[in-house]
RODO-2510 file (C-alpha; in nm, 4 decimals, decimal comma):
residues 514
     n   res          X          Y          Z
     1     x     1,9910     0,3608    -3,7107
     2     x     1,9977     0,6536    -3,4849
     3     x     1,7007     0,8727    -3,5364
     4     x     1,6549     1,1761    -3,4646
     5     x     1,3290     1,1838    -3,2634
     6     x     1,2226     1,5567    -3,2641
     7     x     1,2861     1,5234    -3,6913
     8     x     1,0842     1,2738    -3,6773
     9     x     0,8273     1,3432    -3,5160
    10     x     0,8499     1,6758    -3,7235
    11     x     0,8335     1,4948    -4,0751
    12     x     0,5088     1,2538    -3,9249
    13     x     0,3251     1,6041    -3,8185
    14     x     0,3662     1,6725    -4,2162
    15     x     0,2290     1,3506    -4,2361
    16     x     0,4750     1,2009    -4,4041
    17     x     0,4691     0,8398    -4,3518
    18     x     0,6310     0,6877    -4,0883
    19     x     0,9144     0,4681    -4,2347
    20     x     1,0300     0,7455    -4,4948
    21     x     1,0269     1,0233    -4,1960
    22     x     1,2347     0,7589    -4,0030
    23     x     1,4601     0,6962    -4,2672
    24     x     1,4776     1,0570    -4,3562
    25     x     1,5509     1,1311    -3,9556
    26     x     1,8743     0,8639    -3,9396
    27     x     2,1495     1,0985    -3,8058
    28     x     1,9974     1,4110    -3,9503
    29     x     1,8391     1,7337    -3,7930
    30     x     1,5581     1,9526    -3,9472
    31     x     1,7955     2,1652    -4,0886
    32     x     1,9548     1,8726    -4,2646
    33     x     1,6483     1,7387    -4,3946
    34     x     1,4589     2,0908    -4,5131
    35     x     1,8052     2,1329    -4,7439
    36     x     1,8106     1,7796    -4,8940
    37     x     1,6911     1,7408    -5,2921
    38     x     1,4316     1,5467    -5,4307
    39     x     1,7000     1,3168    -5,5699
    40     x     1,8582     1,2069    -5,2283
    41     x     1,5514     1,2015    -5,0738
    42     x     1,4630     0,9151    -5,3417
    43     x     1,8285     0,7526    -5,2566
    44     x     1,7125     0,7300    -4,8967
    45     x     1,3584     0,6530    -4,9149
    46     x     1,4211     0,4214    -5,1801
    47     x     1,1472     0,5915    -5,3777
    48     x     1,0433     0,6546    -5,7475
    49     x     1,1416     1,0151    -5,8832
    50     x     0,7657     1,1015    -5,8561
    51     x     0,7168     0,9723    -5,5325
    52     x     1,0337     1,1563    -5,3855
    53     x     0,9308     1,4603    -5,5491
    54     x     0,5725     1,4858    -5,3546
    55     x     0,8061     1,4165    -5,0265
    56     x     1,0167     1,7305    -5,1539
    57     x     0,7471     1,9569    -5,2222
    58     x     0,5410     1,8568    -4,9021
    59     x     0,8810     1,8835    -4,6778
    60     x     0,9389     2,2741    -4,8812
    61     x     0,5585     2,3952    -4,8494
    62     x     0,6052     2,3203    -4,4152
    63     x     0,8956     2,4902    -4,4531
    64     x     0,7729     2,8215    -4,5984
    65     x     0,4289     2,8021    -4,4662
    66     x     0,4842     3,0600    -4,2336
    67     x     0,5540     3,3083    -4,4863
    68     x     0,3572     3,2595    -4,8436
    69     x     0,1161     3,0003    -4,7492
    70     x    -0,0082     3,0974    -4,4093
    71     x    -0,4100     3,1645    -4,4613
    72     x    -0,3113     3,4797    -4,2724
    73     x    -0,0729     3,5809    -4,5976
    74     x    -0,1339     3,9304    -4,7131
    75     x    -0,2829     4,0582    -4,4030
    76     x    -0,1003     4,2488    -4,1128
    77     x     0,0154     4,0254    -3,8545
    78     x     0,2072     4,0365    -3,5612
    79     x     0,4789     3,7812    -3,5007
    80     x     0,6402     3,6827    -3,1700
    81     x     0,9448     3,4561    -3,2178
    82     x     1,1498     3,3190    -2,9260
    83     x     1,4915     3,4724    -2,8908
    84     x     1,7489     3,2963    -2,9132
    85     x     1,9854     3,2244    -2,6182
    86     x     2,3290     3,3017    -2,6240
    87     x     2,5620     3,0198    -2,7217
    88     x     2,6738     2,8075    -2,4457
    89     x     2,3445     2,9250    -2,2315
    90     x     2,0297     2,7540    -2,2327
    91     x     1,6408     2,9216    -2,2001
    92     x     1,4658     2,7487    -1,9707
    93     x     1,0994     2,7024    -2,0743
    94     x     0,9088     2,9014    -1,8320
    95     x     0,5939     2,6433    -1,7198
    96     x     0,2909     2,7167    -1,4647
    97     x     0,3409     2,4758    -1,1905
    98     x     0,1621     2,1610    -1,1192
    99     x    -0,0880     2,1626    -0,7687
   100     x     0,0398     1,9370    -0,5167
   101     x    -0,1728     1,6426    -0,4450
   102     x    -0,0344     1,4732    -0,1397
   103     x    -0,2242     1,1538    -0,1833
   104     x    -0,0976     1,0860    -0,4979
   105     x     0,2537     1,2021    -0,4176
   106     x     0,2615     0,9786    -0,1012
   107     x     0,0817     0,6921    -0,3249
   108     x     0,3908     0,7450    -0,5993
   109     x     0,6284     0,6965    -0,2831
   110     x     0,4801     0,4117    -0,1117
   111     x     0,4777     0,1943    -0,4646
   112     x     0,6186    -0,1235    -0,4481
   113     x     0,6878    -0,1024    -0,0498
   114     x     0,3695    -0,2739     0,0247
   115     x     0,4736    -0,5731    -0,0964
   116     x     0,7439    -0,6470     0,1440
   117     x     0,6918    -0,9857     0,3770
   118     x     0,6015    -0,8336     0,7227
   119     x     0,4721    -0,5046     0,5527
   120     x     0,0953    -0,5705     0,6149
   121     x     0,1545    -0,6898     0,9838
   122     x     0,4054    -0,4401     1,1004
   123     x     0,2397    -0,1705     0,9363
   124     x    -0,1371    -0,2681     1,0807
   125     x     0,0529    -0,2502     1,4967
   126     x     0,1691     0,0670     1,3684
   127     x    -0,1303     0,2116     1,2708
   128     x    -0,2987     0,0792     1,6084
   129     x    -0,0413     0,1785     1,8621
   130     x     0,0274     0,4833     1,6773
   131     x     0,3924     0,4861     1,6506
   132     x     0,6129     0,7321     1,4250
   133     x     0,7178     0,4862     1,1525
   134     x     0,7291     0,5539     0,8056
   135     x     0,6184     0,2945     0,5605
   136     x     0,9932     0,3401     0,4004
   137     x     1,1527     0,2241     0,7197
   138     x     0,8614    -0,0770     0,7724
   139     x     0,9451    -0,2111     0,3897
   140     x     1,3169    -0,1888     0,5363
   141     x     1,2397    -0,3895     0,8658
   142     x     1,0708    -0,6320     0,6607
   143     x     1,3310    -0,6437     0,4345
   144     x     1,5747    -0,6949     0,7013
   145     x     1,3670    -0,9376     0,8766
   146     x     1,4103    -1,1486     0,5665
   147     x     1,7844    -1,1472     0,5001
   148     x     1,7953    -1,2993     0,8813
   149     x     1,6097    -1,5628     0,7781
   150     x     1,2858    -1,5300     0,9764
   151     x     0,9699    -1,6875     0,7814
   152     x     0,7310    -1,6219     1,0525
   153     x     0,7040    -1,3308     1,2894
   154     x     0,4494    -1,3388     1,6468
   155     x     0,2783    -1,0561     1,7501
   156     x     0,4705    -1,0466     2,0340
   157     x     0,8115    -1,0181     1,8535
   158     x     0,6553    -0,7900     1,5668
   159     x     0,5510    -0,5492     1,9111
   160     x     0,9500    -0,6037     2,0370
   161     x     1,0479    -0,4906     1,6635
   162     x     0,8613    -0,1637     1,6972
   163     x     0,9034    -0,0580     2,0613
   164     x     1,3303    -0,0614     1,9711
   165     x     1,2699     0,0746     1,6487
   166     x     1,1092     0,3746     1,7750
   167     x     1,3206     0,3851     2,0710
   168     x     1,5886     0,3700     1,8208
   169     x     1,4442     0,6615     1,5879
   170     x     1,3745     0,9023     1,8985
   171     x     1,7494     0,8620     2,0043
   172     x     1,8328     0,9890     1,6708
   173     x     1,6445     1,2629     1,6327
   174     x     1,8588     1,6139     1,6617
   175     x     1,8289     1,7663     1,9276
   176     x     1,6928     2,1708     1,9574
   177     x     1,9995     2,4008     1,8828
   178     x     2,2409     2,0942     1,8235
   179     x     2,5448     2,2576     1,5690
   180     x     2,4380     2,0265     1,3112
   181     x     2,6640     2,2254     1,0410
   182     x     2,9997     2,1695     1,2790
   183     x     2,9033     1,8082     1,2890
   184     x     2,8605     1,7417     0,9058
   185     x     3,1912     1,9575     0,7936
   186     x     3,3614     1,6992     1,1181
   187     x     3,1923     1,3980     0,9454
   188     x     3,3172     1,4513     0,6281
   189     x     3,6574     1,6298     0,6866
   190     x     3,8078     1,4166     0,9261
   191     x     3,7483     1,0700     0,6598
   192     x     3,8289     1,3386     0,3962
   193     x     4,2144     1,3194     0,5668
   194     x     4,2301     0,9692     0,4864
   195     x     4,1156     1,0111     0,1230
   196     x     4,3798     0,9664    -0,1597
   197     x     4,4627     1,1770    -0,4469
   198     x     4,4265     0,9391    -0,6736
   199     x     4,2436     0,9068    -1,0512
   200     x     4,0170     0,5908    -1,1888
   201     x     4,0842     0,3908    -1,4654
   202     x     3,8391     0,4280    -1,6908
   203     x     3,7279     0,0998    -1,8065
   204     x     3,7927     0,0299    -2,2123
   205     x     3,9717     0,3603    -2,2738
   206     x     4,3401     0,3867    -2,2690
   207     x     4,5116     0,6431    -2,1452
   208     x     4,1907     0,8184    -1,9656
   209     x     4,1612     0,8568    -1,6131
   210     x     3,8683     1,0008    -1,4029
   211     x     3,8919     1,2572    -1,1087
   212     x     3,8178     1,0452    -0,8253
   213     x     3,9125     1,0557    -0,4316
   214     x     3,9994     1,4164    -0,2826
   215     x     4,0072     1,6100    -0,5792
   216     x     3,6325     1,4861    -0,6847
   217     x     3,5382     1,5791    -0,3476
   218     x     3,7012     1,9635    -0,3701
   219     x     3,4852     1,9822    -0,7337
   220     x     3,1792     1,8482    -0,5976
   221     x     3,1520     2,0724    -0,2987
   222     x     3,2730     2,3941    -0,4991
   223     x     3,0139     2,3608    -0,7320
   224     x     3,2545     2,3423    -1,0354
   225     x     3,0667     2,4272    -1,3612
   226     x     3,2335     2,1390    -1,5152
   227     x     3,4252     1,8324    -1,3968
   228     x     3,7937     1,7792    -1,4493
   229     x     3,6983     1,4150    -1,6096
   230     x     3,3199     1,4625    -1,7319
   231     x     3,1384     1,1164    -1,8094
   232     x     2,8122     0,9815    -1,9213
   233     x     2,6276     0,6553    -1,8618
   234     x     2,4097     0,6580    -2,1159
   235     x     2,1780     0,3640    -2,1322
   236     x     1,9556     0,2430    -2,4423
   237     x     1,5580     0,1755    -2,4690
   238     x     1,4441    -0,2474    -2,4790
   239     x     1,4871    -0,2800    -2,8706
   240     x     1,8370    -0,1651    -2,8766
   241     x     1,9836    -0,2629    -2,5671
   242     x     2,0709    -0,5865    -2,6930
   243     x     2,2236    -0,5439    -3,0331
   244     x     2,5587    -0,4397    -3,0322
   245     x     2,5771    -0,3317    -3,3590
   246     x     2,3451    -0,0852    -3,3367
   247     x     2,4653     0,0397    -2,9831
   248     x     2,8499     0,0677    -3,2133
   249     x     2,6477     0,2605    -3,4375
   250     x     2,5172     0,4778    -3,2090
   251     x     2,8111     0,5265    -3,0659
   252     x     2,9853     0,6338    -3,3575
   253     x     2,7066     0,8937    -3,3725
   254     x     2,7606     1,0398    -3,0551
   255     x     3,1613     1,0617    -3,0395
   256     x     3,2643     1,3942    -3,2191
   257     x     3,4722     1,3008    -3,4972
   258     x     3,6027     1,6125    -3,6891
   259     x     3,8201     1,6510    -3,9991
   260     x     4,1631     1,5584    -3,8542
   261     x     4,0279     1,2163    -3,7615
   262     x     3,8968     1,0504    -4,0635
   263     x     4,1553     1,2340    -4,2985
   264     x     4,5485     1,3058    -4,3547
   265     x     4,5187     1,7692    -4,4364
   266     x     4,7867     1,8818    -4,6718
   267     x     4,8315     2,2306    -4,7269
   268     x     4,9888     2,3735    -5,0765
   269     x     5,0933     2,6787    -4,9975
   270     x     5,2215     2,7170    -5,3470
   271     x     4,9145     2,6513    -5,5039
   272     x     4,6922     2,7977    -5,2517
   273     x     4,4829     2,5209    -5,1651
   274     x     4,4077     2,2736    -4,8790
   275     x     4,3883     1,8603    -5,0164
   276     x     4,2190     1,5620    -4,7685
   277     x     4,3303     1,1960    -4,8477
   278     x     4,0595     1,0546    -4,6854
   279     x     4,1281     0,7535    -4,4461
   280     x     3,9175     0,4426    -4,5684
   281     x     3,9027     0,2044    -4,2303
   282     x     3,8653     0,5558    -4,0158
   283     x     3,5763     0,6233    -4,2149
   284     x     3,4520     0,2888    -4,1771
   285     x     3,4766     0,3285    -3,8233
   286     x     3,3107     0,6502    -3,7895
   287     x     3,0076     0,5003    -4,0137
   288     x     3,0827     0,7785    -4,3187
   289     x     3,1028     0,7950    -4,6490
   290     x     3,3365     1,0241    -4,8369
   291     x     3,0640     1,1423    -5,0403
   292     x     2,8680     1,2586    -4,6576
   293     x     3,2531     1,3948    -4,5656
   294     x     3,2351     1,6152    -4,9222
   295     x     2,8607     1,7317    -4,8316
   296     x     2,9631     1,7976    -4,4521
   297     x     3,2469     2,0211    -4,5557
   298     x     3,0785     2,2037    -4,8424
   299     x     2,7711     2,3130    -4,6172
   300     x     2,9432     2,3659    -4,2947
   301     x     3,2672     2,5976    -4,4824
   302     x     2,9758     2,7431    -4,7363
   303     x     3,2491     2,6254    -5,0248
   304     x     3,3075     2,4201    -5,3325
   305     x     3,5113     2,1132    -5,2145
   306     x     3,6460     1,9711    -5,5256
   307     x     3,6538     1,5415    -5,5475
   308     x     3,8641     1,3183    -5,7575
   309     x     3,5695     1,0594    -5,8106
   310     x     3,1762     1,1605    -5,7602
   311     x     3,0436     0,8725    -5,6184
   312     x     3,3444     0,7132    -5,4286
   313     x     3,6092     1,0027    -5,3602
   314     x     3,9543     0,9247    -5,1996
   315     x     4,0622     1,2635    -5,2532
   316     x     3,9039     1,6253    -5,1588
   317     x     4,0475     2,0063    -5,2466
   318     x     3,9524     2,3084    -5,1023
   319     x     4,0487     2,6733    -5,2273
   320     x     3,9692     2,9424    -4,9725
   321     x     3,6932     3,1807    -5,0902
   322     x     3,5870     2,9353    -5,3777
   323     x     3,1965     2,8872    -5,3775
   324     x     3,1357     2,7910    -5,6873
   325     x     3,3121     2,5533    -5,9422
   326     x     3,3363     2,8082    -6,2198
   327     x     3,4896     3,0624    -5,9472
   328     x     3,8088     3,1414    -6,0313
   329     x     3,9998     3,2837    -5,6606
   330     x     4,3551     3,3909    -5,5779
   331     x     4,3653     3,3333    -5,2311
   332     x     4,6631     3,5417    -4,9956
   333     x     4,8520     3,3050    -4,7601
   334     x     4,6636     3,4388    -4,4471
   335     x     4,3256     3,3001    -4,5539
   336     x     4,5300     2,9292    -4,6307
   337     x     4,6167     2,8960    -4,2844
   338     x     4,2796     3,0596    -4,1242
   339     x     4,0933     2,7999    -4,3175
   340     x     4,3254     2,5056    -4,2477
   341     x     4,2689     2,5490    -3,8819
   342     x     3,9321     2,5809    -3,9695
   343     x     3,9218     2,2397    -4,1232
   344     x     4,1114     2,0216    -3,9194
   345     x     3,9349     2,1565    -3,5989
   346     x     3,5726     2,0812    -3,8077
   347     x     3,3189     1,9157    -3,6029
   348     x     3,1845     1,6808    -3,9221
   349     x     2,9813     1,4112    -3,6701
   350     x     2,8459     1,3801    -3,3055
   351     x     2,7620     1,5614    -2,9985
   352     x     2,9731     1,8743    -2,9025
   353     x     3,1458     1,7923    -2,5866
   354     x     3,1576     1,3847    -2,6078
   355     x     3,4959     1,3590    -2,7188
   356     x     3,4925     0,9502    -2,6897
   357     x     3,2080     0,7085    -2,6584
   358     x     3,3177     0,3135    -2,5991
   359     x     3,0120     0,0403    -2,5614
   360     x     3,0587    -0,1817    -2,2917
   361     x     2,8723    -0,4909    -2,1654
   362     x     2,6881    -0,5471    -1,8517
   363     x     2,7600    -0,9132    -1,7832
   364     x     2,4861    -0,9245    -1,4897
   365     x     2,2257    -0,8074    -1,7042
   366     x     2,3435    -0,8970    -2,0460
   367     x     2,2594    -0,5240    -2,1680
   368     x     2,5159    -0,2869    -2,3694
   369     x     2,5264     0,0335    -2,2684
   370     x     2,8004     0,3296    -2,3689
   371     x     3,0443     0,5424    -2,1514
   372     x     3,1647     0,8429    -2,2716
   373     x     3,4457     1,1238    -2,1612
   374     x     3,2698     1,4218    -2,1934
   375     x     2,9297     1,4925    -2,1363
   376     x     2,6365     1,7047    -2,2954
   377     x     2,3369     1,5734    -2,1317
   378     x     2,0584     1,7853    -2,3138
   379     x     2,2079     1,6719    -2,7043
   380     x     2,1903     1,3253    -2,6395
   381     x     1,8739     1,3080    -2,4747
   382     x     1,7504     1,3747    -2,8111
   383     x     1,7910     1,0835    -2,9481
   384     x     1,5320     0,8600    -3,0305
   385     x     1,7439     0,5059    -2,8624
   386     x     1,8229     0,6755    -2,5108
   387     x     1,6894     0,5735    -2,2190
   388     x     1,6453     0,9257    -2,0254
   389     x     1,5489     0,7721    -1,7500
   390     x     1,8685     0,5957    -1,6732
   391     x     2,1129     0,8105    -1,8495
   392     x     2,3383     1,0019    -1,6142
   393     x     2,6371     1,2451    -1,6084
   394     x     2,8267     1,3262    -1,3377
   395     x     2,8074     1,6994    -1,4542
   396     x     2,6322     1,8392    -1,1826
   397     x     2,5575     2,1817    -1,3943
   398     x     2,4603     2,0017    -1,6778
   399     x     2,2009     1,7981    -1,4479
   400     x     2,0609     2,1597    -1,3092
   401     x     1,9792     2,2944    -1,6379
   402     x     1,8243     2,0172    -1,8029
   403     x     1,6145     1,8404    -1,5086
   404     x     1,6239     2,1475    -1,2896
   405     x     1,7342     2,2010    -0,8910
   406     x     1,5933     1,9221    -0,7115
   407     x     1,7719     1,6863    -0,9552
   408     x     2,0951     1,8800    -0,9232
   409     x     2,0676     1,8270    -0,5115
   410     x     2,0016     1,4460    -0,5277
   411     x     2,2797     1,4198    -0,7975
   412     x     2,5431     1,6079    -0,5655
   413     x     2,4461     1,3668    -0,2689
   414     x     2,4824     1,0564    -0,5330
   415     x     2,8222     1,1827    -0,6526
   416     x     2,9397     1,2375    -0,2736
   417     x     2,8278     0,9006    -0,1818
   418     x     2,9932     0,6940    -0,4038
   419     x     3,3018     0,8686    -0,3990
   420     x     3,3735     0,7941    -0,0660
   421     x     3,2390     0,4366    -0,0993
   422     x     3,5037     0,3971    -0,3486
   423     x     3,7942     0,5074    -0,1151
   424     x     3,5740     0,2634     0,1492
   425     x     3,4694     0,5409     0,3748
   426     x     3,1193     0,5336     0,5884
   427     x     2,9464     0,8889     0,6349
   428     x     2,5795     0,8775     0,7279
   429     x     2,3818     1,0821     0,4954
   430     x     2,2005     1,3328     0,6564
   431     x     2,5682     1,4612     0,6585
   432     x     2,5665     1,4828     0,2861
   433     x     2,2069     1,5817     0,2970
   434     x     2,2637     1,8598     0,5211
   435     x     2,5795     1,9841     0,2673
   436     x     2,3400     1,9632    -0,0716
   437     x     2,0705     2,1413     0,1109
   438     x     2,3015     2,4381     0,1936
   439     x     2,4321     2,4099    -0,1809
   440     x     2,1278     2,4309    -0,3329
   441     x     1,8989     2,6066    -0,0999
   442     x     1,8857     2,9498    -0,3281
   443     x     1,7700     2,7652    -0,6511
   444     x     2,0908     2,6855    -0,8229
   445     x     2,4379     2,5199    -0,7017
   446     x     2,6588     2,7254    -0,4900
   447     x     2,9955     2,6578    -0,3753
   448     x     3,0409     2,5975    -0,0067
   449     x     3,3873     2,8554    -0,0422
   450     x     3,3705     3,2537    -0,0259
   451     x     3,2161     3,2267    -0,4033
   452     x     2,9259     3,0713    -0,3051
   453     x     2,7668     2,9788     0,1025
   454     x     3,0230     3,1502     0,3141
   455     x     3,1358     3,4343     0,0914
   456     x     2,7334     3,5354     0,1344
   457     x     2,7123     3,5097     0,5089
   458     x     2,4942     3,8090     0,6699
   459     x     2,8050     3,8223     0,9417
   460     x     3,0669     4,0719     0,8278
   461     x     3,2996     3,8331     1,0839
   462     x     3,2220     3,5170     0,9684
   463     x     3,2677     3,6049     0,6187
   464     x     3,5974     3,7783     0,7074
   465     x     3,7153     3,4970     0,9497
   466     x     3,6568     3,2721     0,6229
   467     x     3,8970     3,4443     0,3439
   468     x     4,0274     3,7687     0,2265
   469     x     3,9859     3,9328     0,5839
   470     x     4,0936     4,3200     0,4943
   471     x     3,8080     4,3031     0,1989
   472     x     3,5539     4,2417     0,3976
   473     x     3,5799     4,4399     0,6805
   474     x     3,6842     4,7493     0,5021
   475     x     3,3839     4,6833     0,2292
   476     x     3,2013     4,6577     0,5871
   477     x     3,3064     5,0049     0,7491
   478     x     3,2197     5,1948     0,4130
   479     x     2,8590     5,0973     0,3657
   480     x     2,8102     5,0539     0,7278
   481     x     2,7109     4,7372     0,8029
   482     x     2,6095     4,5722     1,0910
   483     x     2,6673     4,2797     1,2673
   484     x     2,4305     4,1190     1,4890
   485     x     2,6560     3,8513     1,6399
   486     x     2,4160     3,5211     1,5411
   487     x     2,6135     3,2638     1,4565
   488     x     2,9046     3,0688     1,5744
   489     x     3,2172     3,2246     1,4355
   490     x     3,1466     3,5466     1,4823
   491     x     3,0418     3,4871     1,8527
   492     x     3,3820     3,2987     1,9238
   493     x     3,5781     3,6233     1,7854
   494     x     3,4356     3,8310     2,0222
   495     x     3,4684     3,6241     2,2936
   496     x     3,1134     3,5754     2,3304
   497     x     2,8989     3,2342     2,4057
   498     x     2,7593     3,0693     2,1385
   499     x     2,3983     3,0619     2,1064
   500     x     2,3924     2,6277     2,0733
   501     x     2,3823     2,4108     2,2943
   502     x     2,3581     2,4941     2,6601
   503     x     2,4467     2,8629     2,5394
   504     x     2,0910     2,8393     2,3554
   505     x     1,9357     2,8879     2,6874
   506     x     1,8887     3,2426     2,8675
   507     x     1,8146     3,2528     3,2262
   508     x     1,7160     3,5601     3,4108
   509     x     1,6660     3,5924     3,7559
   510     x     1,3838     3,8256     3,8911
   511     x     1,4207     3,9140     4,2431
   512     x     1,0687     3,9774     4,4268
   513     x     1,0463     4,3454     4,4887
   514     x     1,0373     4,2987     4,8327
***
């Protein structure tokens, strides 16, 4: 089954009982449930007529107790609704924000490091000699230690261990005024030359290819708002994991299927009407009905779709502008074609934007999970099966607006990272640190180009020694700007030193007055 979980949990507030609200939730949202009649509720439920009419007429009462039922009805009241966000935006809920409590924080960060071999031993000379070790990089020592094989470790040696290691970490500190941004766009362009423009297979999916190499590296750093190739990893809670059936099902539930897919449109333009011979194993595939397909159509066009058989239809007819059975409608030629566009482009199933989902097998853990081409990260975290936690996308936007900024840097550093592990290329990453920082320093994801970080310089000359030179030096000279010479490019134009380095350091001789 996939269940909707915020039906569901809807229909148990009414206190409906669990296994009818969860059969009532299977692939349906609140809006598909408030509209259903006491007589398919009882086809669902399995219910008596009696029984499915007190589910009815509790399900109708919640939904117009706002109105006639309120114990407020009759009196003047004053109702605040939440306005609804453009399509293709989302509201972001506005919430106070938590206090920081550092001992819990550093508690949360420090789980499951403790338990490391030489943990307790290393860390206990660190706390006594004092030296600037993180428990991160002891649980990585010890970790270390281990893969060479050492089962015992003497004080003496443990002592050896920490004198390099912070010997190690002060030699890699950065030093005051070093041009740590020159360094990181060196780091990663020079291995970026060696990169390939090349695509990935994608695993179990003909013909489909994802953006990887060069080109994934261009979209990642100029903060496209969507991928050329978007994917999901969506992984399943414990009690579906397992079954591949369900996971198919599920599946099938997320992959937008629309009218075109599951049926062969003919359009009579003699007799003004649009027929669907419905495809039997693509419906079987999908996991629909023709009699769903005939309910889908009729409530999503708002009109009568005629079937050759009630209960098992092969066959469906649609007249334009025909609501009603007894309508009688002479429909012009222009409204055929408008609504036979209409129909074949009909989203009938699934999540807008996942336009395939395929369930694969991982053979190391023996769990299914699916991968999809396309990705709409907020829909399917809806559903009752998924596994938020490990579901991913490699949408970087999508990321930002669902789990917020923070998510959207470590995502962007993820992304860079294993792109250029694919093409077998080593960057450290405080490189790629340094480049999400700058990217998402401002609170949402900015393109490094002159649309995002260096288009937004304070230096007139830096931005103009970037792109579109005239622009910004004549947009410069009419507001009168100024430019304080601060940074590196700007400095080099003008044949000035730059203030890094050894040029960070002004000496002034004072001679004695004497």
């Amino acid at each position: 089954m996939v269940v909707k979980s915020a039906t569901k949990k809807k229909l148990m507030d009414m206190d409906i009982p669990e296994e009818y609200a969860h059969q009532l939730a299977d692939g349906r949202k609140w809006d598909d449930v408030k509209e259903l009649a006491a007589g398919e509720i009882a086809k669902i439920c399995g219910l008596s007529s009696e029984e499915a009419q007190q589910l009815y007429d509790r399900i109708q009462s919640f939904k117009k107790r706002s109105r006639s039922d309120s114990p407020t009805a009759g009196k003047a009241t004053t109702v605040v609704r939440a306005r609804r966000a453009p399509r293709g935006k989302r509201q972001l809920l506005q919430q106070e924000l938590e206090s920081y409590d550092r001992e819990q924080k550093e508690s949360q960060l420090n789980e499951g490091l403790t338990d490391a071999l030489f943990y307790a031993q290393l860390n206990e000379l660190v706390e006594a000699n004092g030296y600037p070790i993180s428990p991160k990089l002891l649980a990585d020592l010890s970790s270390a230690l281990e893969e060479r094989g050492v089962k015992k470790l003497t004080a003496k040696q443990a002592e050896k261990v920490l004198i390099e290691t912070s010997a190690e970490l002060e030699r890699a500190v950065v030093d005051p005024y070093e041009a740590v941004g020159i360094l990181t766009a060196q780091s990663i362009g020079e291995p970026g030359t060696q990169m390939t423009m090349r695509t990935f297979h994608y695993a179990g999916v003909a013909t489909v290819n994802v953006t990887q190499g060069l080109p994934r590296i261009i979209e990642l750093v100029d903060g496209r708002k969507v991928p050329k190739t978007p994917t999901m990893r969506i992984h399943l809670i414990d009690d579906v994991k397992t079954d591949e059936k369900k996971v198919r099902q599920l599946a099938a539930s997320l992959e937008v299927t629309q009218t075109k897919d599951i049926a062969a449109i003919e359009t009579d333009v003699t007799q003004r009407r649009i027929t669907l011979e419905l495809i039997n194993p693509n419906l079987k595939q999908k996991n629909m009905t023709g009699v769903q397909v005939r309910e889908l159509l009729s409530r999503k066009l708002r009109l009568f779709v005629d079937a050759d058989h009630e209960t098992r239809p092969k066959s469906l007819m649609i007249i334009p502008g025909r609501k009603k059975e007894e309508d009688e409608v002479t429909p012009n030629y222009t409204e055929l074609l408008a609504l036979e566009e209409k129909v074949k482009d009909l989203r009938l199933k699934g999540v807008a934007g996942i336009d395939r989902a395929t369930t694969q097998l991982n053979a190391d853990t023996g769990e299914f999970y699916i991968s999809t081409i396309g990705s709409n990260l907020a829909r399917v975290s809806e559903f009752e099966a998924i596994d938020c936690s490990r579901t991913y996308t490699n949408n970087i936007t999508e990321i930002h607006e669902y789990l917020g900024i923070e998510a959207a840097r470590q995502a962007t550093i993820n992304e860079l990272q294993m792109t250029l592990g694919e093409a077998k290329l080593v960057v450290d990453v405080r490189h790629l640190l340094t480049i999400a920082d700058v990217m998402t320093s401002e609170g949402e994801v900015r393109a490094i180009g002159r649309h995002g970080v260096s288009g937004t310089k304070h230096s007139i000359l830096a931005r103009a020694a970037f792109e579109v030179t005239v622009n910004h030096l004549l947009q410069a000279g009419v507001i009168g700007e100024r430019d304080h010479l601060k940074g590196v490019a700007e400095n080099i134009i003008v044949g000035q030193p730059i203030s890094l380095g050894t040029g960070s350091v002004e000496l002034f001789y004072i001679p004695d007055g004497n």
